[in-house]
Chimera marker file (.cmm) of the C-alpha trace (Angstrom):
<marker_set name="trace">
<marker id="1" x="-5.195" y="-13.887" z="0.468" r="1" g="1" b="0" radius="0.5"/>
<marker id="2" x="-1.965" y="-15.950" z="0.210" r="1" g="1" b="0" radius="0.5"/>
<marker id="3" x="-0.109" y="-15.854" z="-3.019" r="1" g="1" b="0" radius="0.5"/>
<marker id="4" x="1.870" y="-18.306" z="-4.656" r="1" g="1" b="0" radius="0.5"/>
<marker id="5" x="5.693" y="-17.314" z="-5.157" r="1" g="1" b="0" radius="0.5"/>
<marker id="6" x="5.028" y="-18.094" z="-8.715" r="1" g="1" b="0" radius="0.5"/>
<marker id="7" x="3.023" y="-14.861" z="-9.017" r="1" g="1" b="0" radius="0.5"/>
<marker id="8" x="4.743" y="-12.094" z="-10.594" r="1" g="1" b="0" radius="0.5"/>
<marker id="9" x="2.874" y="-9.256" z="-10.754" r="1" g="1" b="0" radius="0.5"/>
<marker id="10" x="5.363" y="-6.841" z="-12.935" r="1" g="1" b="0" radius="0.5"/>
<marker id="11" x="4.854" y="-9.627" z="-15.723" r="1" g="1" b="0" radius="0.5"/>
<marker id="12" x="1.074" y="-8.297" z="-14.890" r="1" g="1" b="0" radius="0.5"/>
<marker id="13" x="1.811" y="-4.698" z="-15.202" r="1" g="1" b="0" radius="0.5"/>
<marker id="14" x="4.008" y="-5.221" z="-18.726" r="1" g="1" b="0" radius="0.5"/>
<marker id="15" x="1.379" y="-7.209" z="-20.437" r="1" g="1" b="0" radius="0.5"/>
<marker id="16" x="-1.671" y="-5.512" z="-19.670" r="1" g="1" b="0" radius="0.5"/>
<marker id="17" x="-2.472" y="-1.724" z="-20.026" r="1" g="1" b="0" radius="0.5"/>
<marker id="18" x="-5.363" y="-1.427" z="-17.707" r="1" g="1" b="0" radius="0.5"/>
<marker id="19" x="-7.373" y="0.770" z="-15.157" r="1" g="1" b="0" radius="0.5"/>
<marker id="20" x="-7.690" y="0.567" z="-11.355" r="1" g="1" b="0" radius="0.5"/>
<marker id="21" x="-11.083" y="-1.177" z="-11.806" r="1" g="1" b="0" radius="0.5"/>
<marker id="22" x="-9.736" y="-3.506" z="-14.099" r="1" g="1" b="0" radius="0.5"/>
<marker id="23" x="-7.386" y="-5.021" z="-11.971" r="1" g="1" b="0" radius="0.5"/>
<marker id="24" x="-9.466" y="-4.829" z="-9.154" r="1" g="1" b="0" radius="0.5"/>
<marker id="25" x="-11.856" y="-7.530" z="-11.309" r="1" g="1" b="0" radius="0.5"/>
<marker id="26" x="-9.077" y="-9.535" z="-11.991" r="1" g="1" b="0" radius="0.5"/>
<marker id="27" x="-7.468" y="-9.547" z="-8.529" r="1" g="1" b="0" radius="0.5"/>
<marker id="28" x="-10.942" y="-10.585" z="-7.012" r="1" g="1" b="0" radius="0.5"/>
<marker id="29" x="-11.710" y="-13.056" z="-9.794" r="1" g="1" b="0" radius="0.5"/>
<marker id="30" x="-8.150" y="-14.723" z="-9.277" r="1" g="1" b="0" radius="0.5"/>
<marker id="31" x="-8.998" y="-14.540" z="-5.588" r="1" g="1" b="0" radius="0.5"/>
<marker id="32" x="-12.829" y="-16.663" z="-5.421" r="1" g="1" b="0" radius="0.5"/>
<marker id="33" x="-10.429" y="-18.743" z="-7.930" r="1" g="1" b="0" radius="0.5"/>
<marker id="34" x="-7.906" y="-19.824" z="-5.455" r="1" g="1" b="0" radius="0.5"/>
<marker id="35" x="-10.631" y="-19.832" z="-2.675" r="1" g="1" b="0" radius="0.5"/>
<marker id="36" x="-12.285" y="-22.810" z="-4.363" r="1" g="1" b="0" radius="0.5"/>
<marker id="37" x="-9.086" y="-24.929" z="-5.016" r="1" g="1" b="0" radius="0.5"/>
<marker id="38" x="-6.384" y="-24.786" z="-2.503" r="1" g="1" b="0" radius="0.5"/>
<marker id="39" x="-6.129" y="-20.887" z="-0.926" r="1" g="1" b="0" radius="0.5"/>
<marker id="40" x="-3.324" y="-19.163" z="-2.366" r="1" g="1" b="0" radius="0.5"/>
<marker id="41" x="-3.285" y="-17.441" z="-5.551" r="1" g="1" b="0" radius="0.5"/>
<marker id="42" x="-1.284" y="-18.285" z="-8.724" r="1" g="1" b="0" radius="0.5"/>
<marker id="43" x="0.084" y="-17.162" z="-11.854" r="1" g="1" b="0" radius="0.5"/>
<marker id="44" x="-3.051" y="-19.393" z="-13.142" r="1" g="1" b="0" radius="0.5"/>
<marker id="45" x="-5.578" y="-17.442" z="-11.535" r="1" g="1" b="0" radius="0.5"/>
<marker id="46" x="-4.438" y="-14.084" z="-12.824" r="1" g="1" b="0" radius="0.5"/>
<marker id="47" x="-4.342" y="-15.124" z="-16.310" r="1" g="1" b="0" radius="0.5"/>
<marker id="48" x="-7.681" y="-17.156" z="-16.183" r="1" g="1" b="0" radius="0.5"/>
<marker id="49" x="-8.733" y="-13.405" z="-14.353" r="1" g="1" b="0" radius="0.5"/>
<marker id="50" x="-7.102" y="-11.324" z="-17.101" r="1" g="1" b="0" radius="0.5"/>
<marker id="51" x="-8.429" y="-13.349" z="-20.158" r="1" g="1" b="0" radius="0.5"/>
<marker id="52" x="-11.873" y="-12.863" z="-18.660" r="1" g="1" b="0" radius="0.5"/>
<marker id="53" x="-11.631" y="-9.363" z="-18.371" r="1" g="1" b="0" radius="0.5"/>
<marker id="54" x="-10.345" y="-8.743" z="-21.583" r="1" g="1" b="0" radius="0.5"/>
<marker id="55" x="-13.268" y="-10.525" z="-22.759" r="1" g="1" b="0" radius="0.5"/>
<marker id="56" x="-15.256" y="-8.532" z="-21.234" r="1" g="1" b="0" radius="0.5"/>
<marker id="57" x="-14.251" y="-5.226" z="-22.982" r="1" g="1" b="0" radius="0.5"/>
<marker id="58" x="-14.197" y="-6.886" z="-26.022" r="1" g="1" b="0" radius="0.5"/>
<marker id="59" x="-10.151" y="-6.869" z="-26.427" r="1" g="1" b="0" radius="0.5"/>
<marker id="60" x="-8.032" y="-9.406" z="-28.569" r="1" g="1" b="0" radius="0.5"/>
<marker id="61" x="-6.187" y="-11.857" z="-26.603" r="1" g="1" b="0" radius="0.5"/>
<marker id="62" x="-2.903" y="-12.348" z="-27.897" r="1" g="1" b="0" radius="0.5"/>
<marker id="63" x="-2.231" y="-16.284" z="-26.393" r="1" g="1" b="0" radius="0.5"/>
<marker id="64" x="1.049" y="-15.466" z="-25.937" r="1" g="1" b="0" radius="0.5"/>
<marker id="65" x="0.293" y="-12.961" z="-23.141" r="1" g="1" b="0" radius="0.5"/>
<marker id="66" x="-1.671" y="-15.506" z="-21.785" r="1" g="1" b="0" radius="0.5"/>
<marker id="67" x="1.374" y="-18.024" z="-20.922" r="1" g="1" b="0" radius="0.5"/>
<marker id="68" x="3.032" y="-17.954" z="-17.411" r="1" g="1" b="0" radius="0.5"/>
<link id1="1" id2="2" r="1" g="1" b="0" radius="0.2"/>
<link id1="2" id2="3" r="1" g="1" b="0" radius="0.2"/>
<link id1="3" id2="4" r="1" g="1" b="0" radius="0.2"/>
<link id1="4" id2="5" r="1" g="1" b="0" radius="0.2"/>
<link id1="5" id2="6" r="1" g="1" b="0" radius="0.2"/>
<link id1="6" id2="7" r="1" g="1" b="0" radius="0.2"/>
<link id1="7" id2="8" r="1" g="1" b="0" radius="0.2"/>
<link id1="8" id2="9" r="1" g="1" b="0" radius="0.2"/>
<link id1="9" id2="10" r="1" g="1" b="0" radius="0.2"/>
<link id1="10" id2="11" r="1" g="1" b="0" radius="0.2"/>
<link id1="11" id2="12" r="1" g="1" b="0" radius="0.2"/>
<link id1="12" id2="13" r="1" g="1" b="0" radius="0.2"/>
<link id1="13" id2="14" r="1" g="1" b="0" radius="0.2"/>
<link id1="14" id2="15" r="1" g="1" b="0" radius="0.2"/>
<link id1="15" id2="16" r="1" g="1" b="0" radius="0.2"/>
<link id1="16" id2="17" r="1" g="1" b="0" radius="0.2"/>
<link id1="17" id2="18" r="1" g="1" b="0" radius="0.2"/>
<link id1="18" id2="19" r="1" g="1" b="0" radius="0.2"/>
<link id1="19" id2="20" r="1" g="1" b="0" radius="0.2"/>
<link id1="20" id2="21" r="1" g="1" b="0" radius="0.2"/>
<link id1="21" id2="22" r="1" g="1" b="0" radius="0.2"/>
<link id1="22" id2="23" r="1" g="1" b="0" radius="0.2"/>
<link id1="23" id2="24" r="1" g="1" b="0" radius="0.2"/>
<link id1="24" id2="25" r="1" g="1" b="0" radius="0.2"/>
<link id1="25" id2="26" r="1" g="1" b="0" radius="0.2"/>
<link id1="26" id2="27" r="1" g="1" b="0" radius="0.2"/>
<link id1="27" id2="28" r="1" g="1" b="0" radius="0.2"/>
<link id1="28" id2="29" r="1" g="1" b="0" radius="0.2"/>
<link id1="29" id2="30" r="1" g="1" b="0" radius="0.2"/>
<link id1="30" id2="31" r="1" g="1" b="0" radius="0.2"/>
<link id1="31" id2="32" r="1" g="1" b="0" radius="0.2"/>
<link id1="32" id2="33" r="1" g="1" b="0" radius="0.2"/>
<link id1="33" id2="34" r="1" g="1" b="0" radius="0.2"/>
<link id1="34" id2="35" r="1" g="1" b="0" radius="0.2"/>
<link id1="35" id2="36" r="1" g="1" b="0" radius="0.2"/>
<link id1="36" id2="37" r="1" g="1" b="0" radius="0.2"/>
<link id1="37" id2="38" r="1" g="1" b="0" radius="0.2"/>
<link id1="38" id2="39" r="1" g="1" b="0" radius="0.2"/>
<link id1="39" id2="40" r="1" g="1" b="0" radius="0.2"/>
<link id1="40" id2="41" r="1" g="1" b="0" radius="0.2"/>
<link id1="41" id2="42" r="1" g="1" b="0" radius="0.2"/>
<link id1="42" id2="43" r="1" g="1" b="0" radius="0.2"/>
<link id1="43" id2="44" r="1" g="1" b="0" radius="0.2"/>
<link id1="44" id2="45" r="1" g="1" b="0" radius="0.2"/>
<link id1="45" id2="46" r="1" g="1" b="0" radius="0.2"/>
<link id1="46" id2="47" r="1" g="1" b="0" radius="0.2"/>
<link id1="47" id2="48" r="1" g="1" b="0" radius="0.2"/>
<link id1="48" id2="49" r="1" g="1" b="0" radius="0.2"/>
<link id1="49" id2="50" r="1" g="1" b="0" radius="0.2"/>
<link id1="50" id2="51" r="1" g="1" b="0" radius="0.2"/>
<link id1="51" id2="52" r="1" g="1" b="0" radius="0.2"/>
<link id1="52" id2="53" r="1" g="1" b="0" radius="0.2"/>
<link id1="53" id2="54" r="1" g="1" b="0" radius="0.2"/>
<link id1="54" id2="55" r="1" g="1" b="0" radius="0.2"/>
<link id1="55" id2="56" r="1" g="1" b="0" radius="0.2"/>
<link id1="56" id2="57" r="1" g="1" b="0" radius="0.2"/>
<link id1="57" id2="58" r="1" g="1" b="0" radius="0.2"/>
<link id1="58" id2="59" r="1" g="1" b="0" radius="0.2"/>
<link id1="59" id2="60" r="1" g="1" b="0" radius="0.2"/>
<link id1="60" id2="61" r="1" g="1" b="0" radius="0.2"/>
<link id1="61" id2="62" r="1" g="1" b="0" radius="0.2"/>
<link id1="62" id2="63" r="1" g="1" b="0" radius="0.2"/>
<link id1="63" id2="64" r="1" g="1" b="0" radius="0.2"/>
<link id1="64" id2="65" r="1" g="1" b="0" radius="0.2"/>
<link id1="65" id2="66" r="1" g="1" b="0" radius="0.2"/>
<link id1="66" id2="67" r="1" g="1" b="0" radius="0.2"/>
<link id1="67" id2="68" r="1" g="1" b="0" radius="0.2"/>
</marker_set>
């Protein structure tokens, strides 16, 4: 899947603490994201992904982790 050179994925990596299968949710959430609206994956995506996840195992979301 294309990516969109606003992606930064060490911004990922330093703002989130999680395992392999976490990601893994994320990166194929992100991925039907940017399937519906235009191909390529954004910084968007990921965050719409992460918050989602962390919802899922019932972790605060700061809001300033979620920001681009």
């Amino acid at each position: 899947m294309p990516r969109a050179p606003d992606v930064n994925l060490m911004l990922m990596a330093r703002r989130f603490k999680l395992a392999g299968g976490n990601i893994r949710n994320i990166i194929v959430s992100a991925a039907f994201l940017a399937a519906d609206n235009g191909g390529q994956v954004t910084m968007a995506h990921l965050l719409h992904g992460a918050r989602r996840e962390l919802q899922k195992m019932g972790r605060l979301i700061q809001e300033k982790d979620m920001a681009p």
